[in-house]
N, C-alpha and C positions, 0 to 999 in steps of 0.2 A: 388122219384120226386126230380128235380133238379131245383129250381127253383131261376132265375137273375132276380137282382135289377138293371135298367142300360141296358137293352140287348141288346139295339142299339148299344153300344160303340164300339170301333172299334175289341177291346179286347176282350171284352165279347160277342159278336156274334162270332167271331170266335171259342172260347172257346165252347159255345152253340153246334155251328154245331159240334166240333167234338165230345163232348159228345153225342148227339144224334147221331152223324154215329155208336157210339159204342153201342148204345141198350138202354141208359139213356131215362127218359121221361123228358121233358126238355118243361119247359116256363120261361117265365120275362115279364118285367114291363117294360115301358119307354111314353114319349112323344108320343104324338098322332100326333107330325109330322112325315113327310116323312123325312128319311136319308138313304143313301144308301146303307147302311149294312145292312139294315133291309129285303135287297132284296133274297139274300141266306137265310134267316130264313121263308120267304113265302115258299121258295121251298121247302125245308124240312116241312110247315107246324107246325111248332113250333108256337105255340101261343103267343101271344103279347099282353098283357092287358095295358090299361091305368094303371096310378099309382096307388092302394088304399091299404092304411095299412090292412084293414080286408080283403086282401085274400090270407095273405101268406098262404101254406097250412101247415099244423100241418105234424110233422112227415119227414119235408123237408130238404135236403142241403139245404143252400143258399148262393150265389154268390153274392157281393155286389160291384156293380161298382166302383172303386176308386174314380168319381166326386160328389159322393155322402156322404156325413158328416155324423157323429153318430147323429146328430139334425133332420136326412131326418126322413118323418113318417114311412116310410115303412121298415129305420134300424133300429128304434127302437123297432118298434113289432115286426122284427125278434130278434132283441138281448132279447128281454124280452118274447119269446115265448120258454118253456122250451124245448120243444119235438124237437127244430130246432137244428142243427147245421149250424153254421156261420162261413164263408170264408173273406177276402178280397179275391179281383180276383186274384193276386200277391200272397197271402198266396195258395188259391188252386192249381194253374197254378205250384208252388215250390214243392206241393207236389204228383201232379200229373206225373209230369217229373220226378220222381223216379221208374218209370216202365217204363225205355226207356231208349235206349244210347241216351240222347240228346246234341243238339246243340243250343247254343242263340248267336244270334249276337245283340250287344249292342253297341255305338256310337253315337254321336251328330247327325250326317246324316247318311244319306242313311240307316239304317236300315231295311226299309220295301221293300228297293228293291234291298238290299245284300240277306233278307229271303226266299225272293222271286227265286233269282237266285239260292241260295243254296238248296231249295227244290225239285225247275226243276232240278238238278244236283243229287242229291240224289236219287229222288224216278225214275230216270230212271236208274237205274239199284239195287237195292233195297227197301222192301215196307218202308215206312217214312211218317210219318204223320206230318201235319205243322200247324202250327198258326200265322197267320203274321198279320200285325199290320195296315190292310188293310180291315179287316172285315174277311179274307178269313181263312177258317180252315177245316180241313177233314183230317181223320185218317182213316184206315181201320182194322178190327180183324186180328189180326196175325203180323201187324205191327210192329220193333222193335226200330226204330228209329224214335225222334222227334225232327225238327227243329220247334225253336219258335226264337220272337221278344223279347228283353231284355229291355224293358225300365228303365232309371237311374233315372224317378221325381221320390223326395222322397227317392229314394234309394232303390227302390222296387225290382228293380232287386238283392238286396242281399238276395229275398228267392229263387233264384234260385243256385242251387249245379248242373251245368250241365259237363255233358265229356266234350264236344268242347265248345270255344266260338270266337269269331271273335269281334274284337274290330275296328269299322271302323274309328274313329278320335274320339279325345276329346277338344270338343270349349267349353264351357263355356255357358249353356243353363238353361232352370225353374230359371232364375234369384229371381223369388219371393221363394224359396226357397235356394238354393245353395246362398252365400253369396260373395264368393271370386273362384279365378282357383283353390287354393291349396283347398278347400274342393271339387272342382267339382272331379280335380284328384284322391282324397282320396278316391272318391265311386266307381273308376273305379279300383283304386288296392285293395279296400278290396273285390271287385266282382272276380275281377283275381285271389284273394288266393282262391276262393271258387270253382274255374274249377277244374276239378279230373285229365284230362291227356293232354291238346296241347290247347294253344292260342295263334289266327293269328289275329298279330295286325300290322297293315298300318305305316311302316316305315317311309314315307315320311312325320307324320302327326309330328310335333315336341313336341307338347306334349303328343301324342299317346306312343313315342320312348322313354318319359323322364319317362313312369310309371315304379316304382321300382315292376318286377315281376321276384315270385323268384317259376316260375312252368314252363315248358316246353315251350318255344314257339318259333314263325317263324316272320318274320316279312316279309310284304310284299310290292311292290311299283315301283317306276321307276328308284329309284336313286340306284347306285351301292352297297349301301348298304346293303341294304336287302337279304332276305335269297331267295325270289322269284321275281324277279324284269321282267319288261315286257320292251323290247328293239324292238327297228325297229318297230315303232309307226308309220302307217299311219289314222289317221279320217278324213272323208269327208262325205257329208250330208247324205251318204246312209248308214254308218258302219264305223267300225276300221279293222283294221287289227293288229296284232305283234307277236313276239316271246316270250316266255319264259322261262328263262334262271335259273335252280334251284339249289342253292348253285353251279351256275355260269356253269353249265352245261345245253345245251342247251335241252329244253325236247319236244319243237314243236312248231308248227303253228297254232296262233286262227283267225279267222277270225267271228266278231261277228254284228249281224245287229242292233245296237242301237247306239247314238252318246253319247257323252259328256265325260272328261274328270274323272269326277267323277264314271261314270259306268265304266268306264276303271279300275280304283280302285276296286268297288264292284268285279269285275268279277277276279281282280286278286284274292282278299279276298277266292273267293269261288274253284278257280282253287288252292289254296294254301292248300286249306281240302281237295279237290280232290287228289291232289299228296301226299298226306299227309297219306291219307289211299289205296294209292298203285294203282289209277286208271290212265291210259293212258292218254295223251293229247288229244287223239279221242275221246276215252270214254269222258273228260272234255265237249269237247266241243258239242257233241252230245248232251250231258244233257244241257247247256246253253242252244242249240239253241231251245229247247221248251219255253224259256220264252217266254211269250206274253205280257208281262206288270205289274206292279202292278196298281191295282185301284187308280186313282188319284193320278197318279205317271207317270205325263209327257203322256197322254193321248190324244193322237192325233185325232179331226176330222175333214175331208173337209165338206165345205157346199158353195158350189154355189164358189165363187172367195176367199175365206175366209179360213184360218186354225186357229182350235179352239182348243188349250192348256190347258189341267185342269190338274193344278200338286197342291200336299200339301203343298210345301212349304211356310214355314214361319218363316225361320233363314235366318239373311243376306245372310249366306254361302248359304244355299238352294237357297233363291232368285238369288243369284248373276249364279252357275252355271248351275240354270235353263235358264235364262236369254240368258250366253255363248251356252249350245246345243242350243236353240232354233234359235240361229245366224247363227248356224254351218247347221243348220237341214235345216234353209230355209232362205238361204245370200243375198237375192235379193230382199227379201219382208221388209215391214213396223213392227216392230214390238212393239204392243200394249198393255203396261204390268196393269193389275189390279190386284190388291194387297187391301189385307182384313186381318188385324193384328189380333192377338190372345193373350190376357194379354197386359195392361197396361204399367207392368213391360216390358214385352219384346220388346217395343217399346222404352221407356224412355231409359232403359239402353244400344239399339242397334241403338239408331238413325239415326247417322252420318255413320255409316254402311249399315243402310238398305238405306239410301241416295244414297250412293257411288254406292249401288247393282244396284237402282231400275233404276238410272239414265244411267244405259248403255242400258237401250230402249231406242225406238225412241220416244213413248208417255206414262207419267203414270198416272191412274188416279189409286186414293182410295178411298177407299170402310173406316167407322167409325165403332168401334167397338162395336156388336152387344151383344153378348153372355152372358150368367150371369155368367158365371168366367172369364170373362176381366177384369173388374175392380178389382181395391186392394184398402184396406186402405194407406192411404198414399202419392199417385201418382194420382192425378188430372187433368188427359192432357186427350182430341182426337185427332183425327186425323190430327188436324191442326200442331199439336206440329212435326209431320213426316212431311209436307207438306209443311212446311214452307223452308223447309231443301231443298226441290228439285226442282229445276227452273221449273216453265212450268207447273209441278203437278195440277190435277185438281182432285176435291174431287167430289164424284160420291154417285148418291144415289140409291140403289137396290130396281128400282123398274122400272114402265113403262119409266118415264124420263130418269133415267139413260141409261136404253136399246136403248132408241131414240140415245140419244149421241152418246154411244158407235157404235150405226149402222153407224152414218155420216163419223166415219173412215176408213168405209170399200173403197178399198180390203185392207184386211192385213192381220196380225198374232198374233190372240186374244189369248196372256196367259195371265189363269186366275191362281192367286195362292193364296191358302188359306188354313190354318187347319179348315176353318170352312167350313159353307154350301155355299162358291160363285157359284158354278155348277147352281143352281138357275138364276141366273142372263147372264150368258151363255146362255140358256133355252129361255129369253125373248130375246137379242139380236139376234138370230136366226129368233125370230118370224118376226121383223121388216125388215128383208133381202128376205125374201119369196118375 
């Protein structure tokens, strides 16, 4: 029995599912609300208890979600229950990726939707098990390769010892931990010593290009630099097109159906491990064009005059080139940005940032911080403190009033973006449009 502390997390459901595709008997604990990771673990049938110390089972793994302290009740009767064995999710995930060629892609952005890409690219033309940092995970028996998501809070990602890794940018993010750029760098090159054979890291990203790595790697991007660079760049709201030119030799033509400048990135990243391990530019792009998306990862739908955006962003950077596709994707329409912060810290010390992002909408309203890990010791501000920063800004409350609001701007082009649950408030806004 394998049983998670956490299992809604976005990590640990994923983790969940693919242990259970493998034969594992597999339950966890979490909140008795609704999140939408928790929807692949219905389908599977994996069980879901509310929280309670007395039912870890005797004789268990156990999985402990990283939001959770040695103080939660439910870690401590696993740590003081003899017959258990005890993981963090980060310690198991390290040591499970030892029976696989694996792959991690780690970076400030895009992560869950470079894994994403890199999986669709993968498991069409070999079997490849994934875990991405979207809920989503599934391995098959016989399996030999695993792509997963790397996260840097904490530095978690140093228990991972993987073959490939793909480095998609390093900004400077988990402020409430990471103190300064040169520690955030330090975790991204003590990670790169820990890769065994090739890392592709984004050329164009200036501190991505400043890490001192002394293991094999490519570097990938637009500027003539780089070892994989993508030339003759057309975007317009229906796709890109370009070439890609490989240690300056031309190797083909992509043509791929998603916008934005920064997927432009990702897909070079993943077309860079494609050539990398000897696969055609057909082949490459074949496997692209199965993506469909990642979960809450620029999530498109129409309703009546209306396009409704739910992406996770919530780093300026995210904000800002969520913001740009969503211009690029639909150049004619109003576009309606609501924004739902995540930590304290990451607002106090991204302010005038997240200003500069949020303000190339046409309208922003905010959402005030909800969640019981936003706040820090220390850092005393809401929502006003970002708000006051952006002309115009109106602060929003999620619930039927705010839904009313939000309806009066229609037609337009509702992105919502959030690490947290704003999808909710989407939900209501819809209802007032019927």
């Amino acid at each position: 029995m394998i049983y998670f502390i956490g299992i809604k997390g976005t990590g640990m459901s994923a983790l969940a599912c693919i242990l259970h595709d493998l034969g594992y008997e597999v339950m966890g604990s979490d909140l008795e609300k609704h999140f939408f990771t928790e929807e692949v673990l219905i389908e599977r049938k994996i069980k879901i208890l509310p929280f309670d110390a007395h039912q870890i089972p005797n004789h268990s793994t156990v999985i402990i979600g990283n939001a959770f302290l040695e103080d939660f009740p439910e870690v401590i009767e696993a740590r003081n229950n003899t017959t258990v064995k005890c993981f963090r999710y980060h310690e198991f995930l390290g040591e499970f990726m030892k029976n696989y060629t694996s792959f991690a892609v780690a970076g400030s952005h895009g992560k869950t939707t470079t894994t994403t890409l890199l999986s669709d690219m993968m498991k069409s033309y070999e079997p490849t098990g994934y875990l991405i940092g979207d809920g989503t995970g599934h391995i098959e028996k016989g399996a030999h390769n695993l792509v997963i998501e790397a996260c840097e809070y904490r530095r978690h990602f140093l228990a991972y010892h993987p073959d490939y890794a793909i480095i998609t940018n390093v900004e400077i993010d988990h402020v409430d931990y990471y103190k300064s750029d040169e520690d955030y760098s330090l975790a991204y090159e003590e990670f790169a010593r820990q890769v065994t054979k090739m890392i592709f890291l984004c050329g164009d990203d200036e501190k991505c290009r400043a890490l001192k790595i002394d293991k094999p790697h490519l570097f990938y991007g637009v500027k003539e630099s780089n070892d994989v660079q993508a030339i003759n760049i057309n975007e317009n709201q229906n796709g890109m097109s370009f070439d890609v030119l490989f240690n300056k030799r031309n190797v083909g033509h992509f043509e791929l159906p998603f916008v934005g400048h920064h997927l432009l990135l990702n897909s070079l990243a993943v077309i860079a491990v494609g050539l990398n391990r000897g696969l055609t530019a057909i082949q490459i792009e074949e496997g692209l064009s199965h993506y469909s998306g990642a979960k809450r990862r620029f999530v498109i739908e129409e309703f009546k005059e209306n396009i409704f955006i739910d992406d996770y962003a919530h780093h300026p950077t995210e904000v800002r080139v969520t913001i740009e596709a969503a211009k690029i994707k639909y150049p004619n329409h109003k576009l309606i940005a609501i924004f739902k912060p995540h930590r304290v810290s990451r607002v106090y010390y991204f302010a005038d940032e997240f200003a500069q992002a949020l303000s190339l909408a046409d309208e922003v309203f905010l959402c005030d911080f909800t969640s019981i890990d936003d706040k820090e010791e220390g850092i005393d501000i809401d929502i006003r403190y970002l708000q006051q920063r952006i002309s115009g800004s109106r602060i929003l409350e999620e619930n039927e009033i705010g839904a009313k609001e939000l309806a009066k701007e229609a037609p337009a082009v509702y992105l919502f973006m959030s690490s947290k649950d704003i999808y909710g408030l989407s939900a209501l806004v819809k209802r007032y449009q019927k």
